[in-house]
LUMMI-285883 format. One line per field, with one value per residue (C-alpha): residue number from 1; x, y, z. Coordinates in pm, 1 decimal. Example, Ala and Ser with C-alpha at 12.3 -4.5 7.8 and 13.67 -1.06 7.14 Angstrom:
num c(1  2) $
c1 c(1230.0  1367.0) $
c2 c(-450.0  -106.0) $
c3 c(780.0  714.0) $
//
This chain:
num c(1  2  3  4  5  6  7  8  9  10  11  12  13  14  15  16  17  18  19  20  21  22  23  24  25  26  27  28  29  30  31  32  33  34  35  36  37  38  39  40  41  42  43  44  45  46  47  48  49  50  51  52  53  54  55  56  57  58  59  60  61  62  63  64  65  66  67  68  69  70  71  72  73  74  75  76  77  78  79  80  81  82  83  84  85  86  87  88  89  90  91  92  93  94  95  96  97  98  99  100  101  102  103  104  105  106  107  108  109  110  111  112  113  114  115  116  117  118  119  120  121  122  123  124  125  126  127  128  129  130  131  132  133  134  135  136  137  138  139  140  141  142  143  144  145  146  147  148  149  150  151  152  153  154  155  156  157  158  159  160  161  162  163  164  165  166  167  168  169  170  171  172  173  174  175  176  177  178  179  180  181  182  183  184  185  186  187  188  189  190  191  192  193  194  195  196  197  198  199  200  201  202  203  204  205  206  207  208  209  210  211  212  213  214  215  216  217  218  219  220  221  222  223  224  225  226  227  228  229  230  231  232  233  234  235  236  237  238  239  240  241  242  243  244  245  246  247  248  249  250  251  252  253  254  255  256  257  258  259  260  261  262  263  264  265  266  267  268  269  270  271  272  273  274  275  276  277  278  279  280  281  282  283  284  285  286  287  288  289  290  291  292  293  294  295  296  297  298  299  300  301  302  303  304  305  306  307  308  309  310  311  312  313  314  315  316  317  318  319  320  321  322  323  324  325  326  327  328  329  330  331  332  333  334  335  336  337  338  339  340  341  342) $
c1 c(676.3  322.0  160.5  163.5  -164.1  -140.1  -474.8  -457.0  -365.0  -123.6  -248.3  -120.0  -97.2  -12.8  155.2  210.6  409.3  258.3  584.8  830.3  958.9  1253.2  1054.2  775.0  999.0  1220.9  852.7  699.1  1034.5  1070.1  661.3  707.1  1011.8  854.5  533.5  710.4  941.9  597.5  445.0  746.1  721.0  1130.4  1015.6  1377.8  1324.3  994.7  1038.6  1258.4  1125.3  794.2  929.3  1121.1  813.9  636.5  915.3  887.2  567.3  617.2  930.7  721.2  389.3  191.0  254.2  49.0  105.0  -35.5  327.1  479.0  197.1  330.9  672.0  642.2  422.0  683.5  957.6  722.7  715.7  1067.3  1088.2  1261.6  1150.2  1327.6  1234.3  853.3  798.0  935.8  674.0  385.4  454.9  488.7  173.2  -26.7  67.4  -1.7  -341.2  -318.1  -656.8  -591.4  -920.3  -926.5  -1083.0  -1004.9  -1004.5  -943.2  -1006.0  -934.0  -669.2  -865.4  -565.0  -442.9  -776.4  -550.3  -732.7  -495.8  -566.3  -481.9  -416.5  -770.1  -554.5  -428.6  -781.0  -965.4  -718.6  -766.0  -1148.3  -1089.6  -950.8  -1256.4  -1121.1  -829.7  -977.5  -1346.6  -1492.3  -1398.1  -1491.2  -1423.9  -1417.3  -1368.4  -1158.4  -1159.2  -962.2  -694.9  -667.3  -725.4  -464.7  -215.5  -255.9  -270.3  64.5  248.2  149.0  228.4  586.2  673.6  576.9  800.4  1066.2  973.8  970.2  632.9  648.4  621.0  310.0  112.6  128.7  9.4  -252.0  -420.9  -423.7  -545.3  -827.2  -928.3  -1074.3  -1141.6  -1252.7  -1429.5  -1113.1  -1045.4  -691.9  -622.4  -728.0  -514.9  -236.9  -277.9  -315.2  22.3  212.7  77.5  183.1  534.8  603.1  508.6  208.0  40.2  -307.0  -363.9  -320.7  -551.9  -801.6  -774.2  -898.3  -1211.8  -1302.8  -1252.3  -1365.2  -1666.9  -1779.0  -1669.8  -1680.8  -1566.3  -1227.3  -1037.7  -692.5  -800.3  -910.8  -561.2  -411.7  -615.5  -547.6  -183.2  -227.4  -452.0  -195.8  95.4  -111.2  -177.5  -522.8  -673.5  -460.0  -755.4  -945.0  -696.0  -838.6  -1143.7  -983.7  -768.6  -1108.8  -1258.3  -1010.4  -1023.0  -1385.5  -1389.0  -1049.6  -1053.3  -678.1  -569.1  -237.6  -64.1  -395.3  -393.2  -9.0  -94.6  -416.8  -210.2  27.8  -241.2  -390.7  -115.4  90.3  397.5  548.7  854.0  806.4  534.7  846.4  1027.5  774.9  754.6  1097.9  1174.6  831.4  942.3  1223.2  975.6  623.0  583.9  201.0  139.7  443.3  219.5  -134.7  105.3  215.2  -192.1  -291.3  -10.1  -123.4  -449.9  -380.9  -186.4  -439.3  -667.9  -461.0  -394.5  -634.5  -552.3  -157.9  -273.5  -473.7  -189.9  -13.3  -295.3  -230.7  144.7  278.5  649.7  643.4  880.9  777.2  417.5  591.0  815.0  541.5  280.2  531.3  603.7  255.5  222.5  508.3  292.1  -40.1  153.8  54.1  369.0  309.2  210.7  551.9  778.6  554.8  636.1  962.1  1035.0  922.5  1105.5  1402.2  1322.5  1275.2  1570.8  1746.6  1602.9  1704.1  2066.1) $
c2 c(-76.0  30.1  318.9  620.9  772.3  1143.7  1326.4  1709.1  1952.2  2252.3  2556.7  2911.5  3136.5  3507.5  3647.3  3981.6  4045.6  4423.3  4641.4  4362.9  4418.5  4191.8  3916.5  3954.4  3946.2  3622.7  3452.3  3506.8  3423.3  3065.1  3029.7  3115.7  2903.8  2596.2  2653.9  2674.0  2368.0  2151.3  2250.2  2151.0  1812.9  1917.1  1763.8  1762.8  2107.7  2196.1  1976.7  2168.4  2504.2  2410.8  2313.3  2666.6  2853.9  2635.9  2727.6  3128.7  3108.2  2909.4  3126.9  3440.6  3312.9  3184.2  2809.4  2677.4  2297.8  2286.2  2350.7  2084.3  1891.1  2006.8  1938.0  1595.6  1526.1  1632.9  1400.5  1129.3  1218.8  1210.6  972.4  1073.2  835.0  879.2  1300.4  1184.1  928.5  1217.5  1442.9  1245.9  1051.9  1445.2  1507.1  1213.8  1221.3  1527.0  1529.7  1752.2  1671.3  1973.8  2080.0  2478.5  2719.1  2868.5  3266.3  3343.4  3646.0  3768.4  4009.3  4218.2  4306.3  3991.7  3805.0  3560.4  3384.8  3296.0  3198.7  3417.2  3398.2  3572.9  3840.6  3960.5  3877.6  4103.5  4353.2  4328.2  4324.1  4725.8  4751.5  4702.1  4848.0  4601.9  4287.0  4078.8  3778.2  3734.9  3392.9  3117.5  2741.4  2496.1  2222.5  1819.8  1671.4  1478.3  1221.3  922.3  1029.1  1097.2  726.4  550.5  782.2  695.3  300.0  315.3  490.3  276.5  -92.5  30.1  88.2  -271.8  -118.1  -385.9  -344.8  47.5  10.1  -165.5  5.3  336.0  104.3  -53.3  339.9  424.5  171.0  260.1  589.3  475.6  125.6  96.1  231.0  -52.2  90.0  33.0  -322.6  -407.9  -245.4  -455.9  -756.1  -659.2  -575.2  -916.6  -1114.6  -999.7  -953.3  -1349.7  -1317.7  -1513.1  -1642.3  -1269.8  -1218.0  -1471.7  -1386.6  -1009.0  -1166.8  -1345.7  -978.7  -835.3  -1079.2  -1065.6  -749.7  -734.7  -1093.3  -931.8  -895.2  -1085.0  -983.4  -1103.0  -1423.2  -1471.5  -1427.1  -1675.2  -1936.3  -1850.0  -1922.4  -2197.6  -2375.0  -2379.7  -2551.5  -2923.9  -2893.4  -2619.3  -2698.7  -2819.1  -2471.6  -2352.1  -2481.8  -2296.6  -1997.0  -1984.9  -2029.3  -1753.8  -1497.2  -1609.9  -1588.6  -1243.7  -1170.1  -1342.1  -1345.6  -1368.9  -1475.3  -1535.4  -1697.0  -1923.2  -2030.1  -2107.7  -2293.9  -2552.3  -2575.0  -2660.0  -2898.9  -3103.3  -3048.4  -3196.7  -3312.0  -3385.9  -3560.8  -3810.1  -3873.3  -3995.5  -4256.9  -4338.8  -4367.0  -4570.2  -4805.6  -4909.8  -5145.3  -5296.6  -5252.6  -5225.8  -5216.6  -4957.1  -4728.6  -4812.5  -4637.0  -4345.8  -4301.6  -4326.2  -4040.8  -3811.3  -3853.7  -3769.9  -3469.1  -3319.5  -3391.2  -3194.2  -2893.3  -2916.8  -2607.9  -2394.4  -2430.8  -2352.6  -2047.4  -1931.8  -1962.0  -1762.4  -1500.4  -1461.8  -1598.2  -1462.7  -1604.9  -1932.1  -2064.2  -2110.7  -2233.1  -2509.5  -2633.4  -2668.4  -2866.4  -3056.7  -3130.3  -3215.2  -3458.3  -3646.6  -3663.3  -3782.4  -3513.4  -3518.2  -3268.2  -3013.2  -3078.0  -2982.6  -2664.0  -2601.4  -2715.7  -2474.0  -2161.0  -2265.5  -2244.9  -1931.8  -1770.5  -1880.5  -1743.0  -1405.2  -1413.6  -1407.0) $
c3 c(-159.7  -54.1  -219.8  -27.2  123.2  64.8  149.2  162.8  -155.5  -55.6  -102.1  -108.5  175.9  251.9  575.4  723.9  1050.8  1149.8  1129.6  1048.5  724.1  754.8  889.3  660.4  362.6  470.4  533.4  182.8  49.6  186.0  156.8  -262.3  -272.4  -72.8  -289.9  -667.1  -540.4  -480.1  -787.5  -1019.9  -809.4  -651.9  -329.0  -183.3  -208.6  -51.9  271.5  467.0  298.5  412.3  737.7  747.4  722.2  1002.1  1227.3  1145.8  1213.3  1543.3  1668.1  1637.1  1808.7  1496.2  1499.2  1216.6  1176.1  852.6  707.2  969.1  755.1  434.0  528.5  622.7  296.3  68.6  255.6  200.6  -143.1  -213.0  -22.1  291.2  500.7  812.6  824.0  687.6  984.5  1272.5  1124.2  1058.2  1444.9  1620.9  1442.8  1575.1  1888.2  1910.5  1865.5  1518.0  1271.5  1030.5  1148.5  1119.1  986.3  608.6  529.6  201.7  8.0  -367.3  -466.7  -712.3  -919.5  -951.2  -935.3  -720.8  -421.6  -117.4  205.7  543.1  871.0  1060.2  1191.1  798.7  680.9  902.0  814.3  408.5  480.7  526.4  223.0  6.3  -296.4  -316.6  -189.5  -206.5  -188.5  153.5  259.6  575.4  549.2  802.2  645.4  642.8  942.4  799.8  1088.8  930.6  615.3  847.8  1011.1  662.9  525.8  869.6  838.9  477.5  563.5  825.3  614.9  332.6  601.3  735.5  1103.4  1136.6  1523.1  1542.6  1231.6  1402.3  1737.6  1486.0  1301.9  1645.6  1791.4  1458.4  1452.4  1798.1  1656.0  1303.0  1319.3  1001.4  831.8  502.2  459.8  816.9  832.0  534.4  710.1  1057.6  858.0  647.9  944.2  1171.8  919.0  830.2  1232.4  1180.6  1358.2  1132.1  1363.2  1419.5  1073.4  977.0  1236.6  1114.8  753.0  823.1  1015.4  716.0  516.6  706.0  635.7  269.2  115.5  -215.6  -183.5  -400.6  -214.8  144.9  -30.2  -197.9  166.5  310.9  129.6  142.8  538.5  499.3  230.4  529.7  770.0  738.3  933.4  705.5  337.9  210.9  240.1  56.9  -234.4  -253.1  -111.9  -420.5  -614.6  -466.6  -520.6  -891.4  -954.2  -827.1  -984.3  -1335.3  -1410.7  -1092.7  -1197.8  -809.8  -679.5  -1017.7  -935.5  -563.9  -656.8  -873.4  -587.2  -330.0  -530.5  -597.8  -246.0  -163.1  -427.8  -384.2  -22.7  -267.1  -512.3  -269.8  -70.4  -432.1  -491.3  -150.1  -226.8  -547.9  -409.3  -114.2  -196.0  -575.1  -542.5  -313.6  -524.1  -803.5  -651.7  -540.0  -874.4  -999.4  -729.4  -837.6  -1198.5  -1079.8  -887.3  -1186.9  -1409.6  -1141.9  -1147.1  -1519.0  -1604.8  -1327.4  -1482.6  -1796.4  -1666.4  -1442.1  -1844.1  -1988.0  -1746.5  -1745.4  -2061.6  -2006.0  -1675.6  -1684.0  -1331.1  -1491.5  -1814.8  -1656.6  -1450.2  -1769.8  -1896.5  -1542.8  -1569.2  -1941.9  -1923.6  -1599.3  -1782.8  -2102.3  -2351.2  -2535.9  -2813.7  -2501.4  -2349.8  -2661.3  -2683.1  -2346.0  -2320.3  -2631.0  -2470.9  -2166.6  -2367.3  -2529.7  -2160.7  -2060.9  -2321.9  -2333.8  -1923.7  -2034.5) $
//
């Protein structure tokens, strides 16, 4: 599951309906209860509180959507995903930034600063004696975050389609956005779009030729076509050299470089009763391309000790390039895996 992108804290407000007690009093009540829910992490809890308070405000002419906000944050959170991706769509396509401006003020007997709605601010500015500090801020737009969380959301819910429609109209106003790009390219290639996909990481590659991840991917597409399997190779290199330890690009790399293995064992296999000579250089270049990938087994090994795919094929390899001592080592730990697996 992708990591969720979550970009705004929650912050306290105050409310005050002029001459509606009742209403004033069921408002700070589910604002307080949505408010101590986030901050002892009960997520379940604060969604729909949050959301109540959004639709108070809405049904009596105050609509702020910086609860529908906080609402569909803490379904993300506990993972709601269904009542998250409603929210976080409405709010997109509506056109919401969380753009707006901040008024907060201090409670002087408290020492408490909350933020206001203007109308309750410019109220509490006439009481001097009880309030100060009074104070506006225009906050961060929170467009982007919103595109990221929804793309994140709807990946984990493996609705590919629907994320990348979101991505490509979030890219269209934030085209430099890295998290965005990694998102397209996630989504093209599980949709099985995989030329897009590779087409999205040269772009990317292109601007940052750093990233050890976009590498890795690449030569994961270059390794399942014929025409560019060979590119795979130093795709596989790449990612390690910025990423020493690379543990995935290690175990790919040994798998590019000595390719299909089991199709060679058999046009061994069949030569060997017709054409002993030509079985015999097959057999030569196999030895030869294990010996090749020899190190990058035993660094895919080094990296992931406990991991018996790397330990069976060090000793796959060890057997083929006759280092016998090697093999028993192997073949021991093997065993040892296996039987911890039980």
């Amino acid at each position: 599951m992708r990591k969720l992108i979550l970009g705004m804290a929650i912050v306290a407000s105050a409310f005050v309906f002029g001459q509606k007690e009742d209403l004033n009093a069921k408002l700070q009540s589910a604002n307080k209860a949505a408010m101590d829910a986030y901050n002892a992490k009960n997520y379940t809890l604060a969604a729909p509180k949050f959301l109540e308070v959004y639709e108070i405000l809405k049904t009596n002419g105050k609509e702020d959507k910086i609860y529908l906000y906080y609402a569909g944050l803490n379904y993300a959170l506990s993972n709601n995903i269904d009542e998250a991706v409603k929210i976080y769509t409405g709010l997109i396509d509506s056109g919401y930034t969380g753009v707006q401006t901040q008024y907060t003020a201090k409670d002087k007997k408290t020492g408490e600063v909350s933020s206001y709605d203007k109308a309750t601010w410019d109220l509490l500015k006439k009481t001097p004696d009880a309030y100060s500090d009074f104070k506006t801020e225009q906050t961060k737009s929170v467009e982007s975050d919103l595109y990221e969380t929804l793309s994140t959301l709807l990946l984990n819910a493996k609705k590919n389609d629907e994320a990348l429609k979101y991505i490509e109209k979030g890219l269209a106003k934030f085209p430099n956005n890295a998290k965005l790009k990694e998102f397209q390219g996630t989504a093209l290639y599980a949709s099985g779009n995989t030329d897009k996909f590779k087409q999205n990481l040269t772009e990317q590659l292109a601007k940052n030729p750093n990233d050890a991840t976009n590498w890795y991917n690449l030569g994961v597409l270059q390794a399942k076509d014929p025409a560019t399997a060979a590119d795979a190779e130093a795709s596989f290199k790449k990612a390690i050299e910025l990423k020493p330890g690379f543990s995935d690009a290690y175990q790919n790399l040994v798998f590019a470089v000595i390719g299909d293995d089991a199709k060679t064992v058999d046009q061994i296999n069949a030569l060997r009763k017709t054409n002993a000579d030509e079985a015999s250089k097959l057999i030569d270049a196999r030895k030869e391309r294990f010996t090749k990938a020899l190190p990058y087994a035993e660094k895919w090994y080094q990296a992931n000790q406990e991991n018996i795919d790397a330990v069976s094929m060090l000793k796959q390899i060890y057997i083929i390039t006759k280092n016998n001592d090697k093999a028993k080592e192997m073949k021991a730990k093997e065993d040892a895996l296996e039987a911890k697996a039980k």
